[in-house]
Backbone as JSON, one array per atom type, in Angstrom:
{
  "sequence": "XXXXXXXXXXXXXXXXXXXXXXXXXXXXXXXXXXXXXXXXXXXXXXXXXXXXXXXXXXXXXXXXXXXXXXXXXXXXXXXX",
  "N": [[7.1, 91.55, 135.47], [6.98, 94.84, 135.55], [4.83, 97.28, 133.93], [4.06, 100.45, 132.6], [1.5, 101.01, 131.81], [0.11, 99.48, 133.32], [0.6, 100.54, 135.87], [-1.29, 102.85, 135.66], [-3.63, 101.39, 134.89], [-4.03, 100.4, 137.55], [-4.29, 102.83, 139.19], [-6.88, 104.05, 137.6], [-8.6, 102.13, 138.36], [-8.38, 102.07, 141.27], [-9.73, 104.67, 141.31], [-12.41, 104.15, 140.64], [-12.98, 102.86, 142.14], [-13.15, 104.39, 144.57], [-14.72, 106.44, 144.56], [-16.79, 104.52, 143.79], [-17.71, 103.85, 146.01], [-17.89, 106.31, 147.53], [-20.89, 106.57, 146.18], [-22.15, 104.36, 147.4], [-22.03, 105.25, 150.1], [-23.75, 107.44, 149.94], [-26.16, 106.6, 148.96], [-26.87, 105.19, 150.75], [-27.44, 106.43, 152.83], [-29.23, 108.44, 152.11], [-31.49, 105.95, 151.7], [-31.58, 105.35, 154.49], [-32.36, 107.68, 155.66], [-35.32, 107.71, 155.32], [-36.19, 105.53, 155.95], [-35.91, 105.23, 158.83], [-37.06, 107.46, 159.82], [-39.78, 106.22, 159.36], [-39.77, 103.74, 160.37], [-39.54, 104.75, 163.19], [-42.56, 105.66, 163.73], [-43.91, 103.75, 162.82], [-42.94, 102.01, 164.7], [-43.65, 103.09, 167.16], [-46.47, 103.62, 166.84], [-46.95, 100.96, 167.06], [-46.49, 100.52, 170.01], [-48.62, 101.42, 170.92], [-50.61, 100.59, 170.16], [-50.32, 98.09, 171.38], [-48.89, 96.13, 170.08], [-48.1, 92.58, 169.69], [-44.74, 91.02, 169.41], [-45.01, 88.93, 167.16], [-47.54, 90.36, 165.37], [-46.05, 91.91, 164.6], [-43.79, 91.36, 163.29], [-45.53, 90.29, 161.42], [-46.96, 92.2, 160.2], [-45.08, 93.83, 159.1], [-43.9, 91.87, 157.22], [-45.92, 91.33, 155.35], [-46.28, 94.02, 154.19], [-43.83, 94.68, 153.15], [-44.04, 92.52, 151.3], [-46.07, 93.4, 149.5], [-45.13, 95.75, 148.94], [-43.15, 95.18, 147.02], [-41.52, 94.73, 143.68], [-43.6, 93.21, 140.98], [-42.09, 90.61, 138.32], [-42.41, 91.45, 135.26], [-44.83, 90.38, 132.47], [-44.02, 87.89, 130.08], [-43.8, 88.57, 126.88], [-46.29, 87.42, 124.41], [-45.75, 85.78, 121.68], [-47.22, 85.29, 118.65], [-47.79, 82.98, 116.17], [-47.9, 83.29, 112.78]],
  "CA": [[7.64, 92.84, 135.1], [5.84, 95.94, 135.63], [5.18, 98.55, 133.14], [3.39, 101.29, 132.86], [-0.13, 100.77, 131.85], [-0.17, 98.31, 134.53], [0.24, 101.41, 136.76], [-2.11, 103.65, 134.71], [-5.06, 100.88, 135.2], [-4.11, 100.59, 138.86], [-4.77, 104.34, 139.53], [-7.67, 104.03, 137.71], [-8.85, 101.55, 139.06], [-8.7, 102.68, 142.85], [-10.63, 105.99, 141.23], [-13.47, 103.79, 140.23], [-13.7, 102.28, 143.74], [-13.44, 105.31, 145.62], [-16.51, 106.81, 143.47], [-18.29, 104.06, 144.12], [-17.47, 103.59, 147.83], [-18.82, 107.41, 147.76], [-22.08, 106.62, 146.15], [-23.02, 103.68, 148.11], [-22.38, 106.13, 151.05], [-25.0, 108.35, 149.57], [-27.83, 105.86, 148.61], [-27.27, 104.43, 152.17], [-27.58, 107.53, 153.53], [-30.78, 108.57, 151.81], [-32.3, 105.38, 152.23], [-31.76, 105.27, 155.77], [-33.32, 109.15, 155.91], [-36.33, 107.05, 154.98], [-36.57, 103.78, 157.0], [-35.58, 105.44, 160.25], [-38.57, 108.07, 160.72], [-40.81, 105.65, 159.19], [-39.7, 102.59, 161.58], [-39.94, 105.35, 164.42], [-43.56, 105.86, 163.53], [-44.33, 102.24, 163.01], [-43.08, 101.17, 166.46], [-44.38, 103.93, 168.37], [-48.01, 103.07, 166.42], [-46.93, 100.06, 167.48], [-46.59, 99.89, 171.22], [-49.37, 102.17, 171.55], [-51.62, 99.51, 169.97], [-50.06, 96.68, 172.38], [-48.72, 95.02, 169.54], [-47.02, 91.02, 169.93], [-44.02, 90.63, 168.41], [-45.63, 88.52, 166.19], [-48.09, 90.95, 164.57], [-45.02, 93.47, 164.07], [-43.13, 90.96, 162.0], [-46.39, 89.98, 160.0], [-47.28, 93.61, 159.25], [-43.96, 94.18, 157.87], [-43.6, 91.13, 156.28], [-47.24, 92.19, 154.39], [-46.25, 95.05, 154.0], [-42.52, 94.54, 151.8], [-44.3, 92.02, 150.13], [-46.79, 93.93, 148.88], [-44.13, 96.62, 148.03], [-42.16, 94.13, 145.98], [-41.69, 94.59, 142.7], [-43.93, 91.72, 140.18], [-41.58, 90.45, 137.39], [-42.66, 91.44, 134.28], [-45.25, 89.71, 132.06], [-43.27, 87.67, 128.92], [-44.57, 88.78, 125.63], [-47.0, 85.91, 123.92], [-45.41, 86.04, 120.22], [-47.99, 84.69, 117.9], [-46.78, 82.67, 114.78], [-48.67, 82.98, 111.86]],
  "C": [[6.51, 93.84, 134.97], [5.78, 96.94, 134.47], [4.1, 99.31, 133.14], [1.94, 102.16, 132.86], [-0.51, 99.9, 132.62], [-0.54, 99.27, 135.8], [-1.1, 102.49, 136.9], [-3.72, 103.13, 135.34], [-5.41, 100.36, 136.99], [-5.22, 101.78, 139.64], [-6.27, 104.39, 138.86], [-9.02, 103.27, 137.75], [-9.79, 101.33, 140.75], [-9.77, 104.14, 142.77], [-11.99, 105.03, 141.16], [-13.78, 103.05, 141.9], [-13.87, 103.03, 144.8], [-14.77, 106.17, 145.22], [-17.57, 105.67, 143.78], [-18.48, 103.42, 145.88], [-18.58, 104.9, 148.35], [-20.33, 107.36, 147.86], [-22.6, 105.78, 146.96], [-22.99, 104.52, 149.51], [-23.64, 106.83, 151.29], [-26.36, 107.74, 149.46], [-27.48, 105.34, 150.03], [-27.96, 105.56, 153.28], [-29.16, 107.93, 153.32], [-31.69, 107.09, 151.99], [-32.57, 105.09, 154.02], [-32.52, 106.65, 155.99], [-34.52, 109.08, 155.15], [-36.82, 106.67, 155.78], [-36.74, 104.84, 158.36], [-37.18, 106.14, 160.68], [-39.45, 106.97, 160.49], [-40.68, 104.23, 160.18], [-40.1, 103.41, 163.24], [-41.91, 105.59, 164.21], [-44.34, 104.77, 163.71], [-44.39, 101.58, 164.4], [-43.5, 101.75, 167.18], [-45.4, 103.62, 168.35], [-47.89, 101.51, 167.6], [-47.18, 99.68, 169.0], [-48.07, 100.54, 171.44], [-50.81, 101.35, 170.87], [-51.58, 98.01, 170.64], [-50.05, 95.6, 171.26], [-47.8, 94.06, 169.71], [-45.84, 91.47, 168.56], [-44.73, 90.15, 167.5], [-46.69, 89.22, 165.2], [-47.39, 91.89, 164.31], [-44.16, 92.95, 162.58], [-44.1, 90.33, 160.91], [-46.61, 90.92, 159.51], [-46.4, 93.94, 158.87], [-43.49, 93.32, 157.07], [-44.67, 91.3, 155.12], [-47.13, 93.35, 153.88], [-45.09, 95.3, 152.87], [-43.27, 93.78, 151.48], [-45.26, 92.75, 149.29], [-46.47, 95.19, 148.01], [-43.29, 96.28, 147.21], [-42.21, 94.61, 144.44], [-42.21, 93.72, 142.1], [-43.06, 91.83, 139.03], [-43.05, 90.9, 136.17], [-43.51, 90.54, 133.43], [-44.71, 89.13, 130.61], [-44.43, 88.05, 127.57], [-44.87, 87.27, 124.71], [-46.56, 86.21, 122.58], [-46.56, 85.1, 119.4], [-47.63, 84.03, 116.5], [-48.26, 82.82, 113.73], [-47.97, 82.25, 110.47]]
}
């Protein structure tokens, strides 16, 4: 049986997924109006240094890792 806060959390519901359907639009959007010139830059560098496959996917694998975030160092609690 249906009633009417059933409908209520429907509706908003579908608001909360169309909002966030939006934003991931937006952060995809801006991160791609990132990557793109900078991959066009990279591979152009790239052929024009006669690089192997293989040194394209090590310099970008060196390259995100080194952009990685490091976890956090845990705090040493001292007992006295």
């Amino acid at each position: 049986m249906g009633s009417a806060s059933e409908g209520t959390a429907t509706a908003a519901t579908a608001t909360v997924v169309a909002e966030s359907r939006k934003r991931l639009i937006g952060d995809g959007l801006a991160i791609s109006a990132y990557a793109l010139p900078d991959g066009l830059v990279f591979g152009l560098t790239a052929l024009q240094a006669h690089y192997s496959l293989a040194d394209v996917l090590a310099n970008s694998t060196i390259a995100l890792a080194g952009g990685a975030p490091r976890p956090l160092p845990q705090p040493q609690h001292l007992s006295a």
